[in-house]
C-alpha positions as CSV (number, residue, x, y, z in Angstrom):
1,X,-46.3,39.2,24.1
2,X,-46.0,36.6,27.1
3,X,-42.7,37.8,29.6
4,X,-41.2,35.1,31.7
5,X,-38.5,37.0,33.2
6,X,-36.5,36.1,36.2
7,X,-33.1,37.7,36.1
8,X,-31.6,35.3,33.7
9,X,-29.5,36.5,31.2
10,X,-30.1,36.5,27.5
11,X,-27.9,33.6,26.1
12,X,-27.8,35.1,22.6
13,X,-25.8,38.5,23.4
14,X,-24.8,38.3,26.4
15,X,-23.2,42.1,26.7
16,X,-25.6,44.0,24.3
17,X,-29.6,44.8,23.5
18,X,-30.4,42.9,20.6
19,X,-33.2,44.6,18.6
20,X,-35.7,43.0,16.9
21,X,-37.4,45.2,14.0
22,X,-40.6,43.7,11.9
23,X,-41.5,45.1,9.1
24,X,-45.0,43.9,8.1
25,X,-44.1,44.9,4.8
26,X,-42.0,42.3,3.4
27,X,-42.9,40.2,6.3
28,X,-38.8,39.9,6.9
29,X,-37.4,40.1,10.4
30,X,-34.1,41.9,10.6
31,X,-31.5,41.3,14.1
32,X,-29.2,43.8,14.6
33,X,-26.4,43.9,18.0
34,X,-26.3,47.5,19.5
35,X,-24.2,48.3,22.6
36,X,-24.7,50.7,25.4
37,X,-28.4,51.4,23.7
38,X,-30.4,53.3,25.9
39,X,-34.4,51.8,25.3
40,X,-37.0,53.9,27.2
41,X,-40.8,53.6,27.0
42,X,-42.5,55.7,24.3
43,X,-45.1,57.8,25.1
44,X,-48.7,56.4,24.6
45,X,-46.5,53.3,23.5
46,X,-48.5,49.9,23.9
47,X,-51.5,48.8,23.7
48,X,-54.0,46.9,26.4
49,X,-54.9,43.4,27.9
50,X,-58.6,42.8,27.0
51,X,-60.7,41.0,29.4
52,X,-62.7,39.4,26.1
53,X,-61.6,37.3,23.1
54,X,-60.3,38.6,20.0
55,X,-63.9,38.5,17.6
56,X,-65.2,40.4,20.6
57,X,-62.0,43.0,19.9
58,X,-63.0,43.2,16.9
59,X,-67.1,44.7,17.9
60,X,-65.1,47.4,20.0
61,X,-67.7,50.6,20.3
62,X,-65.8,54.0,20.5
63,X,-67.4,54.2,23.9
64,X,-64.8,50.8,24.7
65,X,-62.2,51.4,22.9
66,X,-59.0,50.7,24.6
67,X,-56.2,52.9,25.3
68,X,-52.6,52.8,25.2
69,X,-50.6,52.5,28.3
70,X,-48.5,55.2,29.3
71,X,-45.1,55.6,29.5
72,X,-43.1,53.6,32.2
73,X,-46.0,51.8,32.2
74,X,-44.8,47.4,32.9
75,X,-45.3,44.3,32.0
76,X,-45.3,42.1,35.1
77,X,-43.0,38.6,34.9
78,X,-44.7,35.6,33.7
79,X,-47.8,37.7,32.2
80,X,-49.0,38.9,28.3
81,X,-50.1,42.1,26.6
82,X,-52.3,42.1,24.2
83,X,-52.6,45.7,21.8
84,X,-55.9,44.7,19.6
85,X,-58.2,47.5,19.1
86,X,-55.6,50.5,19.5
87,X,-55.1,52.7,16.8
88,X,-52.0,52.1,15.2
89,X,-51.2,55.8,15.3
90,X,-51.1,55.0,19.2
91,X,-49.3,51.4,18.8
92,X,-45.7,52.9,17.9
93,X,-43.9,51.6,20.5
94,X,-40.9,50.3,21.8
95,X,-40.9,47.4,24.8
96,X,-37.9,47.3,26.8
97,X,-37.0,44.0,28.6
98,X,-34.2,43.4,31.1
99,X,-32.5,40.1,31.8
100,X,-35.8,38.4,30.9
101,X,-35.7,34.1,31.0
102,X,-37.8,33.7,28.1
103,X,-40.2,36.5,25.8
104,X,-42.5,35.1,23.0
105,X,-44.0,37.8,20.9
106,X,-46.7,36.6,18.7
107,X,-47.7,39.1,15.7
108,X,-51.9,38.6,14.6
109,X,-53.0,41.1,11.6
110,X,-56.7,41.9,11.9
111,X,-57.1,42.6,8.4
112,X,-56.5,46.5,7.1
113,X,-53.2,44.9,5.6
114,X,-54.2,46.8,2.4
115,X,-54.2,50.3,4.0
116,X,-51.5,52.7,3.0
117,X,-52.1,55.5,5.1
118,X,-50.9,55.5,9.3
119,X,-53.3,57.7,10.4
120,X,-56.0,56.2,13.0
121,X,-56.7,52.8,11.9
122,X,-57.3,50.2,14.0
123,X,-55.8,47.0,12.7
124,X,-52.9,45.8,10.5
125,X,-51.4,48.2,7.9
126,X,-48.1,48.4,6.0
127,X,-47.1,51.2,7.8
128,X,-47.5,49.5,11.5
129,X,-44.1,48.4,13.2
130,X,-42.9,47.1,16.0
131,X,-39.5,47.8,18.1
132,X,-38.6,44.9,20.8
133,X,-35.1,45.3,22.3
134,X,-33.8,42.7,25.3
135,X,-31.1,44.3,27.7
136,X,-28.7,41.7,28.9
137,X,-26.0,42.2,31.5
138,X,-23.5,39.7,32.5
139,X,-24.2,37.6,35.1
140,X,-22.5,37.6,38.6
141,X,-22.8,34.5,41.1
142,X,-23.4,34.9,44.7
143,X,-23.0,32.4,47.2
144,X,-23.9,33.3,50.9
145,X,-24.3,31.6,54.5
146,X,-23.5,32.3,58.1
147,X,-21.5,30.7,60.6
148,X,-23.2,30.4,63.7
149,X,-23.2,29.0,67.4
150,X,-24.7,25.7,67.4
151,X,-26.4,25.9,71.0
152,X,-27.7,22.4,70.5
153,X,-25.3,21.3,68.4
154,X,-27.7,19.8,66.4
155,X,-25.6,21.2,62.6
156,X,-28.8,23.0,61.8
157,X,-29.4,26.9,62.3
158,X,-32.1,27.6,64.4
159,X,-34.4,30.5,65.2
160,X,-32.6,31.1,68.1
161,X,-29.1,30.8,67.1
162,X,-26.6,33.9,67.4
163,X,-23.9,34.5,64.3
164,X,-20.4,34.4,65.2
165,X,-18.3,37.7,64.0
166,X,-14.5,36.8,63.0
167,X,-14.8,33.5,61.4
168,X,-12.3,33.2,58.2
169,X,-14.5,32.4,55.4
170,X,-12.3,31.3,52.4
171,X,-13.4,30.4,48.6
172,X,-11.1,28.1,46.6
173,X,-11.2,25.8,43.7
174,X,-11.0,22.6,46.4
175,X,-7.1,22.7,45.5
176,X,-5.9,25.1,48.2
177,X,-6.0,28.2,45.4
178,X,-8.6,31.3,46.1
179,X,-10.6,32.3,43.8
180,X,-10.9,35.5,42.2
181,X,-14.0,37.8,43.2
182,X,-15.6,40.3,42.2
183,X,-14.5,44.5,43.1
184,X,-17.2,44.6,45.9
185,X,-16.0,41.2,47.3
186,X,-13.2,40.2,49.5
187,X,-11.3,36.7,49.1
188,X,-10.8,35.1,52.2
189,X,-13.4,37.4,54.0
190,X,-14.7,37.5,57.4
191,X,-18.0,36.9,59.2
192,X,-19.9,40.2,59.7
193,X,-21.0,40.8,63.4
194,X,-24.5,38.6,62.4
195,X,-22.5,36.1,61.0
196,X,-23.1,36.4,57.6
197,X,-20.0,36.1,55.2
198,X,-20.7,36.4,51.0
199,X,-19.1,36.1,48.0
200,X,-19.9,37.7,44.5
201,X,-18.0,36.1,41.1
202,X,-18.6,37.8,38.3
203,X,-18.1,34.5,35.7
204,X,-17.8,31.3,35.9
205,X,-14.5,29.7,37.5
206,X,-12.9,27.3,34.5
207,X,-13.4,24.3,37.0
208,X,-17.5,25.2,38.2
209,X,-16.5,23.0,41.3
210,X,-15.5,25.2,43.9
211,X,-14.7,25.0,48.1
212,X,-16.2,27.0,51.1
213,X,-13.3,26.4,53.7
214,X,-14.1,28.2,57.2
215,X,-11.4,28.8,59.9
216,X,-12.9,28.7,63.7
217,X,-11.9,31.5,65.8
218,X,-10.5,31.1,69.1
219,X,-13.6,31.6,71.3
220,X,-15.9,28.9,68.7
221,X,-13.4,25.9,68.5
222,X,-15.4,22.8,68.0
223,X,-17.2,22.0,64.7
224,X,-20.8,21.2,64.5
225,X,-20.8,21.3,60.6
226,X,-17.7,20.2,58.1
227,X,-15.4,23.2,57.8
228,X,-15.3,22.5,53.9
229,X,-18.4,22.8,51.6
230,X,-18.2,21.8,48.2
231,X,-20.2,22.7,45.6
232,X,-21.3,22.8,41.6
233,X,-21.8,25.8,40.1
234,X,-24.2,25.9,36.8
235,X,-24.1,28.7,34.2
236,X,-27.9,29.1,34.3
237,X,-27.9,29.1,38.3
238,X,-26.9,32.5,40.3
239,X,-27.6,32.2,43.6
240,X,-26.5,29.7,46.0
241,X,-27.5,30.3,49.6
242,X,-27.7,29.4,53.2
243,X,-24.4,27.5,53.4
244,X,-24.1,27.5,56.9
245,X,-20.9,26.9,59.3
246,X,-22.0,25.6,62.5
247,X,-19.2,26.0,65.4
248,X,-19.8,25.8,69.6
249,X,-17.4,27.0,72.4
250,X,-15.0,24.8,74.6
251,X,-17.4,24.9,77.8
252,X,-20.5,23.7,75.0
253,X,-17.5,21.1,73.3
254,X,-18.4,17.8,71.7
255,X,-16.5,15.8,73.3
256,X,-18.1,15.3,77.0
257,X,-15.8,13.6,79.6
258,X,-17.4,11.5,83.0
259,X,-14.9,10.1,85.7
260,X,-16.7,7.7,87.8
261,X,-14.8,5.6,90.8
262,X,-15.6,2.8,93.2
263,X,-13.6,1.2,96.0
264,X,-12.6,-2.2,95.4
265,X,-10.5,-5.6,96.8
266,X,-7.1,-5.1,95.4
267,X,-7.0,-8.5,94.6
268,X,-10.0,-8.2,92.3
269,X,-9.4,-10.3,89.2
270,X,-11.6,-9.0,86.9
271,X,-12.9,-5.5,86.1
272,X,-15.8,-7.0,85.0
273,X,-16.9,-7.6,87.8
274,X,-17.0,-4.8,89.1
275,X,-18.5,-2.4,86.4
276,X,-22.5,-2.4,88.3
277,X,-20.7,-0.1,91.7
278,X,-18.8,2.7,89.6
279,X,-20.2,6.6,91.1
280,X,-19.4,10.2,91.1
281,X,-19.9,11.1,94.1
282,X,-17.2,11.3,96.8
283,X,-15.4,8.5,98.2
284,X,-14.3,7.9,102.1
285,X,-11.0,6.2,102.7
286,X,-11.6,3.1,104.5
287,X,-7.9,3.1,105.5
288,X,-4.4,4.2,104.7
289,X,-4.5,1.8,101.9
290,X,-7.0,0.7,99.6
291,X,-7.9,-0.1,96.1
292,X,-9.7,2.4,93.5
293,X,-10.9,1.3,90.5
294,X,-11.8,4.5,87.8
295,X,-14.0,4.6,84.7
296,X,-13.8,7.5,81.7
297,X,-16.6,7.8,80.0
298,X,-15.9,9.6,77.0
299,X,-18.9,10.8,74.7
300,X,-19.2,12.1,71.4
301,X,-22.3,15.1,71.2
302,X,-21.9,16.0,67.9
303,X,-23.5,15.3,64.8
304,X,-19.3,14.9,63.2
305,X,-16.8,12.2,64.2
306,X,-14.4,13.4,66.5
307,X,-11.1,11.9,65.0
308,X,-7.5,11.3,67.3
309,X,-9.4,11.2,70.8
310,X,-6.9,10.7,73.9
311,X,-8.2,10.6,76.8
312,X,-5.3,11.3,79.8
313,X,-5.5,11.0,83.3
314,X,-2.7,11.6,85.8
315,X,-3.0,9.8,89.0
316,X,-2.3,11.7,92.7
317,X,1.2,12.1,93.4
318,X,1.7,14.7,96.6
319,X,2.7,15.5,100.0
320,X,-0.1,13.6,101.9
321,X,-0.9,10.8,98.9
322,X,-0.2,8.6,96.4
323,X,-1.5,6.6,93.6
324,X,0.1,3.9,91.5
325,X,-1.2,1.8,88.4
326,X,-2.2,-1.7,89.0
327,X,-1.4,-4.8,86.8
328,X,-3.9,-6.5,87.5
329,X,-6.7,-6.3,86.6
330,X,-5.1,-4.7,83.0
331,X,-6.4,-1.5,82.1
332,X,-8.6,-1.3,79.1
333,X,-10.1,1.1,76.1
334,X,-13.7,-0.1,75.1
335,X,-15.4,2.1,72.2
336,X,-18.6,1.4,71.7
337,X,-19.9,-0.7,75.0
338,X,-19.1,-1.5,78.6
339,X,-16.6,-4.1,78.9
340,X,-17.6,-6.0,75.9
341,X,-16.0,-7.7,73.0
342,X,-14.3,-4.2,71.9
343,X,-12.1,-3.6,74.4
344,X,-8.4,-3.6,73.8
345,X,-5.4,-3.0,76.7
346,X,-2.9,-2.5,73.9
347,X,-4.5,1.0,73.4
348,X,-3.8,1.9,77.2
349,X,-0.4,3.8,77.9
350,X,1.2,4.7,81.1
351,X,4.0,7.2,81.4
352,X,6.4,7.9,84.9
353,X,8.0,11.6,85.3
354,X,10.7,12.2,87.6
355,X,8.8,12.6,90.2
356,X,7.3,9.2,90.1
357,X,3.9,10.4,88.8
358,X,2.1,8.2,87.1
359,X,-0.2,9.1,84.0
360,X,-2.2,6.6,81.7
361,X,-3.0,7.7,78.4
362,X,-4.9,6.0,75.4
363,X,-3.5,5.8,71.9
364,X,-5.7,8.4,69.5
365,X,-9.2,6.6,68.2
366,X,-12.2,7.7,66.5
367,X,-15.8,8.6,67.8
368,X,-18.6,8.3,65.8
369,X,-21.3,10.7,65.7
370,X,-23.8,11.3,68.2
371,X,-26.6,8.5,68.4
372,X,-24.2,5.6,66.7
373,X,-22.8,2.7,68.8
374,X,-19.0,3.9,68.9
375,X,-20.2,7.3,69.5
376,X,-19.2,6.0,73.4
377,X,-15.9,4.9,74.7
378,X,-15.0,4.0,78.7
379,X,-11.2,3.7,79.4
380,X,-11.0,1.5,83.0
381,X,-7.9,0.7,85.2
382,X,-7.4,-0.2,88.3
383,X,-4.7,1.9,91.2
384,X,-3.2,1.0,94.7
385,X,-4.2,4.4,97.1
386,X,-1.9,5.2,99.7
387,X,-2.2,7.8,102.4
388,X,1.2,8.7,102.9
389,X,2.5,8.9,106.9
């Protein structure tokens, strides 16, 4: 008998033991469907896996003769049992195999097949039988992951990323509908204090494509993975694993903003021409009123677009100062280079509150992921600085 078992289910009864009696008599095999059986090992029940070839079985001395197993004895996955040279008074048995993926039980008479009598004969007789019952329970489908802090926010997990407790896990037929789950499952659920978040079906949905949709939780707001995960399930597959939700906090967020600033001529024409003198660090007024020309850098870290971007900035409006938006040059929005061919001023707003503040704002765009030439964008303008008296 050659096992191959793997926790597959049994596709020909799928909630009963189907036992398989042969009668070496009339050579007839006879299937019958028995529920709730309860197979156990018989004692001194199978035979024994000999280390030679069967016309060496067949030589057997008394002094190495085989014995039968005992009971509770196994048969390991993806090995065989051989029973030659037992005494059939000691070969009754009856094997019992669980949720096995495949079982192959080969029958080879050693020629006593006249013999009438069951008593210690080694070798086929009519009286010799064998009992071979496969258990099959239904099958249940898990599907597991974690949602975790992406340090790096590289979308993978690492060795030395924490889980993230709290995190709305939700499993749906891609339509917006939860799915039914199992007693010991919970639909949505939430990410245990490691992370980890599972869910346990007990069949097959009608539609096998099904939806992993995660909800962030205040104190992990950006996304370093999709919050959707689709996936296939297949009748003959039971596990599906290590889909992962990847989120990072608001001080760790994606999207990475650099204000840079350079005093300029007011009457500058171009902005250009003045892209090579932008700096952080801090400026000195040269007088009561001057020129300052800004640039935004805007950056995209992730490994995800970042989708309706607007970058806002509102300009000093106090007791001791002011700023005001120049015309000229026009301010622009480039994504993807400095002052090249992609930069647009019809993306630049400006807005005035009552107060005569002044704030420019861009109209929503797209970054691309991290690495990719419109993962960058630089917003630039030009204001008129006064020092109030």
């Amino acid at each position: 008998m050659t096992f191959d078992g793997d926790g597959s289910t049994v596709t020909n009864n799928i909630d009963g033991t189907t036992i398989i009696d042969f009668n070496l008599l009339d050579r007839n095999q006879h299937f019958s469907t028995t529920r709730n059986i309860n197979l156990s090992w018989k004692s001194g029940s199978v035979g024994y896996l000999p280390s030679t070839n069967l016309a060496d079985v067949l030589q057997l001395t008394t002094s190495a003769k085989p014995t039968a197993l005992t009971e509770g004895s196994t048969i390991a996955n993806g090995s065989s049992y051989l029973s030659y040279g037992v005494q059939n008074a000691d070969s009754r048995y009856l094997i019992h195999v669980k949720n096995p993926k495949s079982v192959t039980l080969t029958y080879q008479g050693i020629m006593n097949g006249t013999v009438l009598a069951s008593g210690n004969i080694t070798g086929e007789t009519v009286r010799e039988w064998i009992t071979f019952g496969i258990e099959s329970t239904a099958p249940k489908y898990y599907i597991a992951g974690k949602v975790f802090n992406d340090t790096n926010k590289n979308a993978q997990l690492d060795a030395n990323e924490s889980g993230i407790a709290g995190a709305r896990i939700a499993l749906t037929d891609c339509n917006g509908k939860n799915l039914a789950v199992g007693n010991n499952s919970a639909n949505p659920t939430t990410s245990a204090a490691d992370g980890g978040y599972s869910f346990v079906l007990d069949s097959l949905p009608t539609n096998k494509n099904v939806c992993l949709v995660e909800t962030n939780t205040p104190n992990y707001p950006s996304d370093t993975t999709k919050n959707t995960i689709a996936l296939t399930l297949a009748s003959d597959k039971y596990e599906y694993k290590n889909h992962h939700f990847g989120d990072t906090t608001k001080e760790n967020g994606l999207l990475v903003l650099e204000k840079y600033h350079q005093i300029v001529d007011c009457n500058t024409p171009s902005l250009r021409a003045l892209d090579g003198g932008f700096v952080q660090s801090v400026l000195t007024a040269k007088g009561q009123t001057q020129c300052i020309a800004y640039r935004i850098k805007a950056s995209n870290t992730g490994t995800l677009p970042l989708d309706r971007v607007v970058i806002t900035d509102k300009l000093p409006n106090d007791r001791g100062r002011i700023s005001t938006l120049r015309a000229t040059p026009m301010a622009k929005l480039c994504i993807g280079g400095v002052l090249d061919d992609h930069c647009s001023d019809t993306q630049v707003k400006v807005s005035t509150d009552s107060n005569a503040g002044t704030t420019i704002y861009t109209q929503p765009f797209t970054l691309a992921p991290s690495g990719q030439p419109n993962s960058i964008a630089y917003l630039y303008f030009n204001t008129l600085y006064q020092i109030k008296q």
